[in-house]
ZAFILUM-737202 format. One record per residue (C-alpha): x, y, z; residue number from 1. Coordinates in Angstrom, 3 decimals. Layout:
<atoms>
u, v, w, k
X, Y, Z, NUM $
...
</atoms>
This chain:
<atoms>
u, v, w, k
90.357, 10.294, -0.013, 1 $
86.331, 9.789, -0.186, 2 $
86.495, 8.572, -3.643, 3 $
89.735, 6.410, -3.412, 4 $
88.794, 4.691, -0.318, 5 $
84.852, 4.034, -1.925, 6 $
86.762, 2.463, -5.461, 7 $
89.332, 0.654, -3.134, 8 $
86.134, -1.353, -1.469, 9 $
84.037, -1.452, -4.489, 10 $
86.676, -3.205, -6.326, 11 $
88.030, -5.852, -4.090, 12 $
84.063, -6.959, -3.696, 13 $
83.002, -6.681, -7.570, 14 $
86.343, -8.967, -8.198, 15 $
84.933, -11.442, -5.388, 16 $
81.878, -11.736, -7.821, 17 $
83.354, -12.380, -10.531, 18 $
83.638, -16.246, -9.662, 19 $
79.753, -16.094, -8.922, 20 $
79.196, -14.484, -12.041, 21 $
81.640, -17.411, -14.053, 22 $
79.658, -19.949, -12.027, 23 $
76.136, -18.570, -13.040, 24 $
77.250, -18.670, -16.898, 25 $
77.857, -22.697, -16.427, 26 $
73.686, -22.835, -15.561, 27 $
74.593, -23.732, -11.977, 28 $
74.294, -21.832, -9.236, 29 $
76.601, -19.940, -7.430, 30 $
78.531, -21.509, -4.124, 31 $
76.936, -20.116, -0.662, 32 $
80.499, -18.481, -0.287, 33 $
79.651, -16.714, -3.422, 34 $
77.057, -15.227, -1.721, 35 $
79.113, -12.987, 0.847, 36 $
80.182, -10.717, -1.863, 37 $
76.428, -9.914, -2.580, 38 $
75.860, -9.086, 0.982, 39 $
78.970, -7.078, 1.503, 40 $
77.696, -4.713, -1.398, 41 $
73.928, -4.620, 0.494, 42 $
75.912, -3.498, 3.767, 43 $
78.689, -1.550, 2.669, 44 $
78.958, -0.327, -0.561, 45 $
75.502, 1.059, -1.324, 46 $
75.702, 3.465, 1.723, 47 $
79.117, 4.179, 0.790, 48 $
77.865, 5.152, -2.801, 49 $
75.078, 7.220, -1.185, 50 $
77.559, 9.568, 0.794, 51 $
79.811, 9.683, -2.321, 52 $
76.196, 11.049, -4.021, 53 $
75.997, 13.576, -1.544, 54 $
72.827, 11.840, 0.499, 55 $
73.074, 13.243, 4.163, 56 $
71.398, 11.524, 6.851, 57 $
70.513, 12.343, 10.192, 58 $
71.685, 9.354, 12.708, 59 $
71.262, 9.973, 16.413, 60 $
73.805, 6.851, 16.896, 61 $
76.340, 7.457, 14.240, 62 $
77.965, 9.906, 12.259, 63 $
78.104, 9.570, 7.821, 64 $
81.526, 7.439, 7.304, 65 $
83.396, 9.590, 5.647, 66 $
83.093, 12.049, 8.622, 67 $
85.059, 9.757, 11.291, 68 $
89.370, 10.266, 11.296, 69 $
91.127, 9.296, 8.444, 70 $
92.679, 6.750, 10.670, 71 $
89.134, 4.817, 10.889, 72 $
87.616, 5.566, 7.684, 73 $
90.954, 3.773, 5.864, 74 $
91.015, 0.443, 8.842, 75 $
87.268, 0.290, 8.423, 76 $
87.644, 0.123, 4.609, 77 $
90.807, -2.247, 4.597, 78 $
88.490, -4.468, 6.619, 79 $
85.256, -4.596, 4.845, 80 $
87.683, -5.021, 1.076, 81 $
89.222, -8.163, 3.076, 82 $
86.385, -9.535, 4.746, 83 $
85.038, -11.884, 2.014, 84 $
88.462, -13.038, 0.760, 85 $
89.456, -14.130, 4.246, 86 $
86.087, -16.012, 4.532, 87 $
86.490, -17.751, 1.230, 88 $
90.422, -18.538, 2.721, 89 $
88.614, -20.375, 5.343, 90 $
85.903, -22.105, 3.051, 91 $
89.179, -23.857, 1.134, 92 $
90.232, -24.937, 4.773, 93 $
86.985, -26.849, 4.725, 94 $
86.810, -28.222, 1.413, 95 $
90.842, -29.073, 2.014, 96 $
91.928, -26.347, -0.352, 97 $
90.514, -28.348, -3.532, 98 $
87.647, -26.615, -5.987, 99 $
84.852, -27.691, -5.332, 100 $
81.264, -26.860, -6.463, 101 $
78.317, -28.390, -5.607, 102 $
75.975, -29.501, -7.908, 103 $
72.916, -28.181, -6.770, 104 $
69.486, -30.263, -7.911, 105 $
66.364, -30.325, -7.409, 106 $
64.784, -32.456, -5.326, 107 $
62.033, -34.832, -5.866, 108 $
59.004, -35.701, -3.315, 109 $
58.887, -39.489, -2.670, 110 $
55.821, -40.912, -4.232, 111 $
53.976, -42.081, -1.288, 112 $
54.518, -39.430, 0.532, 113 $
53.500, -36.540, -1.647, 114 $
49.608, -36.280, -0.231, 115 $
50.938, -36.163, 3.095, 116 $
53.427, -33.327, 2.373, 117 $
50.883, -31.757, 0.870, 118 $
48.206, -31.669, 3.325, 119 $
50.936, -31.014, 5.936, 120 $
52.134, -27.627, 4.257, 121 $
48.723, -26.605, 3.619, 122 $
47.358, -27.159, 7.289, 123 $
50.785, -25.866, 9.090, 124 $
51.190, -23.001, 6.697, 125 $
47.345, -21.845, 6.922, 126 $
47.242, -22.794, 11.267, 127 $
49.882, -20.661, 11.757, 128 $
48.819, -18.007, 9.504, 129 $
45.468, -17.632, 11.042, 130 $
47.759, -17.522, 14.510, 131 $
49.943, -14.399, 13.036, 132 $
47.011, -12.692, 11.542, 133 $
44.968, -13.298, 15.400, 134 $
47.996, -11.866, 16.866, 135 $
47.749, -8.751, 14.907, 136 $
43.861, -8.145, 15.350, 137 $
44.831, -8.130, 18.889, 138 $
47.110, -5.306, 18.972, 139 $
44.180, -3.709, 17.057, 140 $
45.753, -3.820, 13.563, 141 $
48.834, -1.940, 14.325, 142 $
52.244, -3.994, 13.391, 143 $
54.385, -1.726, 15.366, 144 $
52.182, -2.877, 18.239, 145 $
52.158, -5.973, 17.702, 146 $
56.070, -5.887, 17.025, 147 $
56.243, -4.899, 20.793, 148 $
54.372, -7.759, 22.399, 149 $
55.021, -10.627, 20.941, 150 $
58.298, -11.185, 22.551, 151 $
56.206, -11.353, 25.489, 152 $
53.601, -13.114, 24.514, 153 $
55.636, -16.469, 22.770, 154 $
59.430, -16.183, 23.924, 155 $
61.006, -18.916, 21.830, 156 $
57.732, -20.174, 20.593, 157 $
57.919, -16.817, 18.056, 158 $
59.828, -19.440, 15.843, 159 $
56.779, -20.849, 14.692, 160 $
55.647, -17.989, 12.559, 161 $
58.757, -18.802, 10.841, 162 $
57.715, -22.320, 9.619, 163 $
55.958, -21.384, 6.550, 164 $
58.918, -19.785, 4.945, 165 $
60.974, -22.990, 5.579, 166 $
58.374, -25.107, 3.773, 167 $
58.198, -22.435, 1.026, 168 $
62.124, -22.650, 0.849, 169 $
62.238, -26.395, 0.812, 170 $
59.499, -26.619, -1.969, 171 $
61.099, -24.227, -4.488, 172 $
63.501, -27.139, -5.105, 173 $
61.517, -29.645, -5.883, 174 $
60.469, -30.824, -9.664, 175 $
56.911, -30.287, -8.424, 176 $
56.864, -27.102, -7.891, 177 $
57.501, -26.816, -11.742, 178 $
54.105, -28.967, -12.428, 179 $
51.118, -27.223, -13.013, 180 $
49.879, -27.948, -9.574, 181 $
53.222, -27.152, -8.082, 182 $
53.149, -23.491, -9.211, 183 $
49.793, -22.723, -8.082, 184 $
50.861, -24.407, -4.946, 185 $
54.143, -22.333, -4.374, 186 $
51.844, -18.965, -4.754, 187 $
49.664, -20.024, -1.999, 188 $
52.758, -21.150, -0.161, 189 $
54.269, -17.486, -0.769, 190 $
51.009, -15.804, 0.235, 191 $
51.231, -17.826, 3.482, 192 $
54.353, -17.263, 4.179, 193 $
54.378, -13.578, 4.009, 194 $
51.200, -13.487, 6.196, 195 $
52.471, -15.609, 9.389, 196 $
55.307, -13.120, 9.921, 197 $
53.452, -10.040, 10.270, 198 $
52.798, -11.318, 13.735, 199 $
56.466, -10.856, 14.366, 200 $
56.529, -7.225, 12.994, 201 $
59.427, -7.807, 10.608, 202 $
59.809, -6.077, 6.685, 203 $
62.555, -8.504, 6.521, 204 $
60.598, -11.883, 6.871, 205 $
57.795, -10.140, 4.814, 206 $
60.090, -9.723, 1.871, 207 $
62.044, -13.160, 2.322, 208 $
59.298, -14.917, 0.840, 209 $
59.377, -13.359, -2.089, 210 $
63.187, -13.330, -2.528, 211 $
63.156, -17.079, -1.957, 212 $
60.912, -17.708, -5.120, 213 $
62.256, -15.137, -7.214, 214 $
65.587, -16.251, -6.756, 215 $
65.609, -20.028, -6.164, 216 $
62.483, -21.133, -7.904, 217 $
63.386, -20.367, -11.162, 218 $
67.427, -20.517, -12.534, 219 $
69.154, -17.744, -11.030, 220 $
69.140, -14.553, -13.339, 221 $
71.448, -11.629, -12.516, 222 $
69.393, -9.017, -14.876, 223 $
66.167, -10.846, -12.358, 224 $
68.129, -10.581, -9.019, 225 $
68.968, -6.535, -10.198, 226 $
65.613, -5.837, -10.818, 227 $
64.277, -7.330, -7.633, 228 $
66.657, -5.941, -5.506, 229 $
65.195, -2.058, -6.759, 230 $
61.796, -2.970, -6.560, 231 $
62.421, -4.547, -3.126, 232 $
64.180, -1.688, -2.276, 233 $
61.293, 0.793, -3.040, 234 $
58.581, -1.367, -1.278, 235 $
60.460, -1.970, 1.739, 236 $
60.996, 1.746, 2.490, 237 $
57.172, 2.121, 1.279, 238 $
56.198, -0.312, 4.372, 239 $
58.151, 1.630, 6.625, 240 $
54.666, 3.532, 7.294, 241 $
53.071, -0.192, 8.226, 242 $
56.187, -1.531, 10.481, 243 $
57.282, 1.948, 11.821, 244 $
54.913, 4.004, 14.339, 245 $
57.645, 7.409, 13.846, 246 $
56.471, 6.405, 9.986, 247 $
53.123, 5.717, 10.479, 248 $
52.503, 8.712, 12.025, 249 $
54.470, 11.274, 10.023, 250 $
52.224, 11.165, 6.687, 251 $
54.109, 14.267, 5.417, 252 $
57.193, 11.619, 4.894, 253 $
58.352, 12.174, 1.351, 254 $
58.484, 9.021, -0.461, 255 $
62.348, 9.793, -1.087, 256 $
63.156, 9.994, 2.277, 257 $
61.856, 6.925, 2.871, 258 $
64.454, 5.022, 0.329, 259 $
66.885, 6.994, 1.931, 260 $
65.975, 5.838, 5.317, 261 $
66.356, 2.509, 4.274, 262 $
69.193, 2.794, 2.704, 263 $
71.269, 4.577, 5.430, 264 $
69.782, 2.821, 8.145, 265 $
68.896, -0.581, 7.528, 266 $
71.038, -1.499, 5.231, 267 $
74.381, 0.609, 5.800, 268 $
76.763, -1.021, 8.899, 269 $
80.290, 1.118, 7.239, 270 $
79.419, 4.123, 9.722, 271 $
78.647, 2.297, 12.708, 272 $
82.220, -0.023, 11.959, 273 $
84.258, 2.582, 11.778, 274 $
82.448, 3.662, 15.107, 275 $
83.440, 0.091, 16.508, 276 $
87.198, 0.760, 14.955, 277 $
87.852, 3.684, 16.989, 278 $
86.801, 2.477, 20.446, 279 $
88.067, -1.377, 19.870, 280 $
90.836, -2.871, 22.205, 281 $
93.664, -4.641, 20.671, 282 $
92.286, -7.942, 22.746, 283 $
89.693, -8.233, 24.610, 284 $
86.705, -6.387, 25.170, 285 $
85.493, -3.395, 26.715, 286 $
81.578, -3.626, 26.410, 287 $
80.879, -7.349, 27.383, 288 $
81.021, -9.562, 30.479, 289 $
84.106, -11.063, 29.416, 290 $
85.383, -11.701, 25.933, 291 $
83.244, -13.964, 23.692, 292 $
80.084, -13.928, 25.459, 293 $
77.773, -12.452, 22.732, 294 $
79.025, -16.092, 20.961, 295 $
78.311, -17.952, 23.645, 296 $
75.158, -16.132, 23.947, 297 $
74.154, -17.486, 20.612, 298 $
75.553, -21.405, 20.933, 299 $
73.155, -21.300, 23.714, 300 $
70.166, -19.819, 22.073, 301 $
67.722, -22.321, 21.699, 302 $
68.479, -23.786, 25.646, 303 $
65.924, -21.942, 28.087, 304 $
67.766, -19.946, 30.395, 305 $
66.370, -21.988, 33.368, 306 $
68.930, -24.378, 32.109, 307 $
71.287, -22.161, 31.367, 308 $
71.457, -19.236, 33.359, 309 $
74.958, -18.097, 32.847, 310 $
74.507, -17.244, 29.311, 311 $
73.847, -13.824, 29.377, 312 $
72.657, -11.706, 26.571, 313 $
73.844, -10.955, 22.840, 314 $
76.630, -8.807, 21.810, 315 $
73.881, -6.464, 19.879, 316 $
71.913, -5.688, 23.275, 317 $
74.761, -4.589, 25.250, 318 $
75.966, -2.300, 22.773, 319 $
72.522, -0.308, 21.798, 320 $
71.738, -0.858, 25.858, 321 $
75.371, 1.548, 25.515, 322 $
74.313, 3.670, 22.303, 323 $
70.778, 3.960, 24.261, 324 $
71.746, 5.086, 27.280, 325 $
69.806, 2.278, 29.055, 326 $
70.028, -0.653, 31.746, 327 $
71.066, -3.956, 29.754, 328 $
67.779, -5.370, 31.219, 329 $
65.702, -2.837, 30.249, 330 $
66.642, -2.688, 26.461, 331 $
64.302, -4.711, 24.535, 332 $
65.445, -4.213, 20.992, 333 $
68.302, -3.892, 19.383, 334 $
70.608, -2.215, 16.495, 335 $
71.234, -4.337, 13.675, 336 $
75.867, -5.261, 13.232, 337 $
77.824, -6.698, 10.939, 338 $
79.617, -10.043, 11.919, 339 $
82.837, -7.420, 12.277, 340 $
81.473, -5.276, 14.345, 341 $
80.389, -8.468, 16.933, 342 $
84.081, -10.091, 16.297, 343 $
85.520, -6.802, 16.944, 344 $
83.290, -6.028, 20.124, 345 $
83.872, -9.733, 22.038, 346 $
87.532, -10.191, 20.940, 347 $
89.104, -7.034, 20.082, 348 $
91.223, -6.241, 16.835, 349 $
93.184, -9.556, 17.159, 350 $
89.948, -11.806, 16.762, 351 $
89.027, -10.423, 13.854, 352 $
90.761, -12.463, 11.074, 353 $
90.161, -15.932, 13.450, 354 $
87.149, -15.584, 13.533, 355 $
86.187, -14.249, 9.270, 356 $
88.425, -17.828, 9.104, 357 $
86.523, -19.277, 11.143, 358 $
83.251, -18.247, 9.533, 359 $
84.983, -19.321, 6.250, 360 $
85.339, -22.803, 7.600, 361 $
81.350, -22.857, 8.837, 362 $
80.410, -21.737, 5.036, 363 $
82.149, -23.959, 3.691, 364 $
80.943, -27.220, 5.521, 365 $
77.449, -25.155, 4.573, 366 $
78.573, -25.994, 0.557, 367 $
78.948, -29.057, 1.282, 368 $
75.644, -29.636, 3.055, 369 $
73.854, -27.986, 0.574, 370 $
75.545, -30.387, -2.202, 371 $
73.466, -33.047, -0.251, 372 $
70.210, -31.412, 0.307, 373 $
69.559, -29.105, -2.467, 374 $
66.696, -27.742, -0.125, 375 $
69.010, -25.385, 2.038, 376 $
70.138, -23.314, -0.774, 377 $
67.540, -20.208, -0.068, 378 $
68.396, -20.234, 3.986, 379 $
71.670, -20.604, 3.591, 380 $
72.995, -17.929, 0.903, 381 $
70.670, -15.572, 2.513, 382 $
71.929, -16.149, 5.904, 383 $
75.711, -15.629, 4.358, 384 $
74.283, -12.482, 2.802, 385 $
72.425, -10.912, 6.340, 386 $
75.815, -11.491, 8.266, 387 $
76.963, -8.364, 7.147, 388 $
74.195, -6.401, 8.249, 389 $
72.361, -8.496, 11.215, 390 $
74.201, -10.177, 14.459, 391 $
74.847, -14.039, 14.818, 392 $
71.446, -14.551, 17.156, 393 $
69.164, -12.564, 14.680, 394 $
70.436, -14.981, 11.657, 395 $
70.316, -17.908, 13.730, 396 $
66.585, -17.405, 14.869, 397 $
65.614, -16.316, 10.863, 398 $
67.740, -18.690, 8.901, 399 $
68.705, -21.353, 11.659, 400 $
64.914, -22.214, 11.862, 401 $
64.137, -21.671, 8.265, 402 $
67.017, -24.389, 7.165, 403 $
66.059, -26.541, 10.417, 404 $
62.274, -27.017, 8.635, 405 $
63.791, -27.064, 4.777, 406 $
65.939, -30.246, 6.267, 407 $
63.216, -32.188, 8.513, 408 $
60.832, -31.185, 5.272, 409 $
64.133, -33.469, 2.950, 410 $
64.335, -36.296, 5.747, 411 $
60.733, -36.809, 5.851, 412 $
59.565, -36.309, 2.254, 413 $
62.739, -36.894, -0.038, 414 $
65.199, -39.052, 1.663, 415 $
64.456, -43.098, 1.781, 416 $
68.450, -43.502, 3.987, 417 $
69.586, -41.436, 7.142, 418 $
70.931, -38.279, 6.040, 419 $
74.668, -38.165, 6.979, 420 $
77.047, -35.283, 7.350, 421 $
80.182, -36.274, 6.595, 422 $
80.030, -36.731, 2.613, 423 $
82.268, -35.562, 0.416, 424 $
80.683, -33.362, -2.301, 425 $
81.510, -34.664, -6.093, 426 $
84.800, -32.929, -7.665, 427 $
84.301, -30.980, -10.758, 428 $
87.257, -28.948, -12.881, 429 $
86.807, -25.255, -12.895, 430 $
86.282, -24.102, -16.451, 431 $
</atoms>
């Protein structure tokens, strides 16, 4: 059954690429909807191929896939094979069922306005670095410890060490950054936006930076995105000695079990679904207030809660506040889900294809956006690619900020007319 069930998901997901693949071939790049496939084989099949390999690992919140019923392991991989198609269902709904793909550009700085862009990046990017890299020195060096107060210390405000990596994202797609200037200026844009984040305590954001260039800087290369994904692989289990105090203080760590770690752990959401599967009503829920509040939760993210009292917390705190064995308001982190597990979790089994559609039908307005300002690209298929692993209020406060400074960065510096919404993107005939 192992083996069967692991081909069963591989294939649906490597025959959702293949479009993204035909796309890349044409020298354009790939539709954000393209993008799910990628992050469906980041969160599902690579742990799935690890168990298949034999690779145990010890979770004290969930046991290896393969180990739940047969009942759970087969609905939990019907689910994650569907997932994408049903999401690329509700992309059509957006675009009105006709094939479309955006053209995406690059941008180009207005004239008079390039020395003020410039000056602006450099003094934001290097203000707030020399904010994240204070923060650190304050926690005396540690990240982990730094990681644990600065929640505290900025609330919202911890958006601003994500500014950096929004003006690094909105630069890649300019012409300039292809000038001799403009590629010593994306370095020291990359260099400043991997330090600002280490305030935050994140691997994630300290990788992003370089995914963003290596990916979107350049024309998209599938033997380049292969090859980055291993090496990024390696270094972020390398760093779990920096970002991790169990890490940091086990020395004896093999390097190994450190891939491994990562691997099953961060990047594996198959065992913890079929988890979700078992315990799942057929409507409503059984963890949250009432059904739907981890969404509303995250629709009301960026209003203080003096304004907004009623909107509780997010679907991923209740549930490790349950894995945890802790008071909701005493949990202050949380597990990383997939967007299944949080559809499954507020609504039950019969929100589940709803809301993928209803996903579909965001991504696909996202495409059509991004056919207007080529600038949102990097936030956009990355935040389509995290859904599978992170919940809705972790991508909204990493890629919802990141694509809120790539588009004030295209209304101030490359649009000369109000930027509207409701364009239609140009029709092109699938070859």
């Amino acid at each position: 059954m192992t083996f069967l069930v692991f081909c069963g998901v591989l294939l649906s997901h490597l025959l959702y690429l293949r479009h993204f693949v035909s796309i890349h071939r044409t020298g354009h790049l790939p539709r954000v909807v393209d993008f799910v496939g990628i992050g469906a084989l980041m969160y599902f099949d690579l742990g799935m191929a690890f168990e298949m390999l034999g690779v145990r690992y010890d979770n004290v919140y969930w046991r290896p896939f393969f180990d739940n019923s047969s009942e759970d392991v087969w609905a939990a991989a019907v689910l994650i094979a569907l997932a994408p198609w049903i999401i690329r269902v509700g992309s059509y709904l957006t675009n009105s069922g006709s094939p479309l793909q955006p053209q995406v550009g690059m941008g180009e700085l207005l004239h008079r306005r390039k020395p003020m862009f410039y000056v602006m990046a450099t003094v934001a990017t290097l203000g707030i670095d020399l904010l994240g890299f204070r923060q650190v020195l304050s926690a005396g060096g540690n990240i982990w410890e730094t990681r644990a107060g600065v929640g505290d210390d900025f609330g919202l405000a911890i958006t601003i060490f994500y500014i950096p990596l929004g003006i690094l994202a909105f630069f890649v797609r300019q012409k300039e950054s292809h000038t001799r200037f403009g590629q010593l200026f994306t370095i020291l844009l990359l260099l400043g936006s991997m330090i600002a984040p280490l305030a935050v305590g994140q691997r994630t954001l300290l990788l992003l930076p370089l995914l963003v260039v290596g990916l979107f800087w350049r024309r998209l290369s599938l033997a380049r995105m292969a090859i980055a994904g291993v090496l990024l692989l390696v270094v972020a289990a390398n760093l779990l000695t920096v970002f991790k105090y169990k890490f940091g203080n086990d020395q004896a760590t093999p390097r190994e079990n450190l891939v491994v770690t990562t691997v099953m752990f961060d990047l594996y959401r198959a065992n913890m679904l079929a988890e979700t599967i078992h315990n799942a009503p057929t409507a409503g829920t059984t963890l949250l207030p009432y059904p739907g509040s981890g969404y509303v939760y995250s629709g009301l993210f960026f209003v203080p809660r003096s304004l907004a009292p009623f909107k509780g917390e997010n679907t991923a705190k209740y549930y490790t506040a349950w894995k945890a064995g802790t008071a909701v308001q005493d949990t202050n982190w949380g597990l990383g889900m997939s967007l299944l597990d949080e559809l499954l979790l507020n609504f039950g089994f019969i929100g589940v294809v709803p809301g993928l559609l209803l996903y579909g039908v965001v991504i696909g307005w996202l495409d059509r956006l991004v056919a207007r300002v080529p600038s949102l690209i990097a936030p956009f298929c990355f935040s389509v690619m995290w859904m599978f692993g992170y919940s809705l209020p972790a991508e909204i406060l990493t890629f919802g900020v990141v694509a809120l400074v790539a588009l004030g960065m295209f209304a101030l510096f490359n649009s000369t007319t109000r930027l509207r919404f409701g364009f239609r993107p140009r029709r092109v005939v699938w070859r």
